[in-house]
N, C-alpha and C positions, 0 to 999 in steps of 0.2 A: 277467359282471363280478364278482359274488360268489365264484366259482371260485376267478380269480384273486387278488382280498383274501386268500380262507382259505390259499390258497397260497404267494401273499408271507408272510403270519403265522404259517406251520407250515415254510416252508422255512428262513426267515431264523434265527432260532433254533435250528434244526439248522445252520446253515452255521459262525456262531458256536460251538457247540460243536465242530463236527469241526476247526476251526483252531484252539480252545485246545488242542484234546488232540493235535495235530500239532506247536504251538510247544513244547510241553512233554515232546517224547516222547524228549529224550535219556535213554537209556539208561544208566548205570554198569554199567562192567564190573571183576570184580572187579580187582584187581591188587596186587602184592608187588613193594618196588622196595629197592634198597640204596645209598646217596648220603650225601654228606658235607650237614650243615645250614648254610647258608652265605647271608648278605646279598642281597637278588635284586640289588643294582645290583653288588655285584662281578662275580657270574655273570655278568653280561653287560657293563660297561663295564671289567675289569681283564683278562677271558677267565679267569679263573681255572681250575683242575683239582680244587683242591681252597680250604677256607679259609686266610687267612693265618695265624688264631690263634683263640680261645673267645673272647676277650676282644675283637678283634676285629668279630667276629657278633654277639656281647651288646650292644656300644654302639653301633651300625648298627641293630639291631632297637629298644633303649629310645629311639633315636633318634626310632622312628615304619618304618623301612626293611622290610619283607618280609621275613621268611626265607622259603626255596624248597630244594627237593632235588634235587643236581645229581649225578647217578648220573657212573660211569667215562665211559659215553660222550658226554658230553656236555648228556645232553638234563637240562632242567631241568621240574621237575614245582612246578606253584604248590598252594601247601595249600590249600583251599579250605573253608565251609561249608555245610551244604547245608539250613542253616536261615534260613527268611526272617524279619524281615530276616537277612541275613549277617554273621558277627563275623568279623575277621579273627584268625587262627591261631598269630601269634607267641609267643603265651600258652603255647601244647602244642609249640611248636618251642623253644623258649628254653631248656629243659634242657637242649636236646641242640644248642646252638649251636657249630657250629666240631666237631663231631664225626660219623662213620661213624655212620650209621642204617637198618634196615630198617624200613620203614613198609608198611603196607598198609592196604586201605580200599577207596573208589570211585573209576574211573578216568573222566575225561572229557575228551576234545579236542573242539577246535571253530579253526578257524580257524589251525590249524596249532601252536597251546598246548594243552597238558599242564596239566590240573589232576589233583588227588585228594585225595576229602575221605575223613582219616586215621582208621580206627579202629583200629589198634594203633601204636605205635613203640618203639622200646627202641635203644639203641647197641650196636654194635658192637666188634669190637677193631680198628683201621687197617688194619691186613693183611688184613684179609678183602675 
């Protein structure tokens, strides 16, 4: 019977830790991405390609709205942070509203979205 006590009490606390560090064990992979800076709800309820204007983005974002980077093909990357609690990014995206960006930083999916929390960005020229 003592066996078993010392065993509940040394296994259970190891079980709990190997599932924290199994919840926790997403990865970042690096990534460089080049996408227009653009409102998350046009991204997806106008289908948009690109943004309609700077001006546009800017009062969609002060609104409280997301901004998101919606690369040529489609796919849209949410900015994310990866400090807890979490601030949200439109602060670091706002310069570069309504404009061509490369961004790079940490890449992370889960459920079929695209995040990445940004450590560099700068715009581009349209064309590119």
């Amino acid at each position: 019977m003592k066996f078993c006590a010392t065993t509940v009490r040394v296994s259970v606390p190891l079980l709990v830790l190997a599932l924290a560090g199994w919840a926790s064990s997403a990865k970042p992979t690096p990534i460089t991405v080049k996408g227009y800076v653009l409102d998350s709800a046009c991204a997806f309820t106008k289908g948009l390609d690109k943004p309609i204007s700077a001006d546009c983005a800017r009062t969609c974002a002060k609104a409280g709205s997301p901004l998101v980077i919606l690369t040529k093909d489609g796919t849209v990357y949410w900015p994310i942070a990866d400090t807890t609690p979490s601030i949200g990014q439109n602060e670091k995206l706002l310069p570069f509203a309504g404009q061509m960006v490369t961004a790079s930083g940490k890449f992370f999916e889960r459920g079929g979205s695209r995040a990445m929390v940004i450590e560099k960005i700068e715009a581009l020229a349209a064309s590119q």
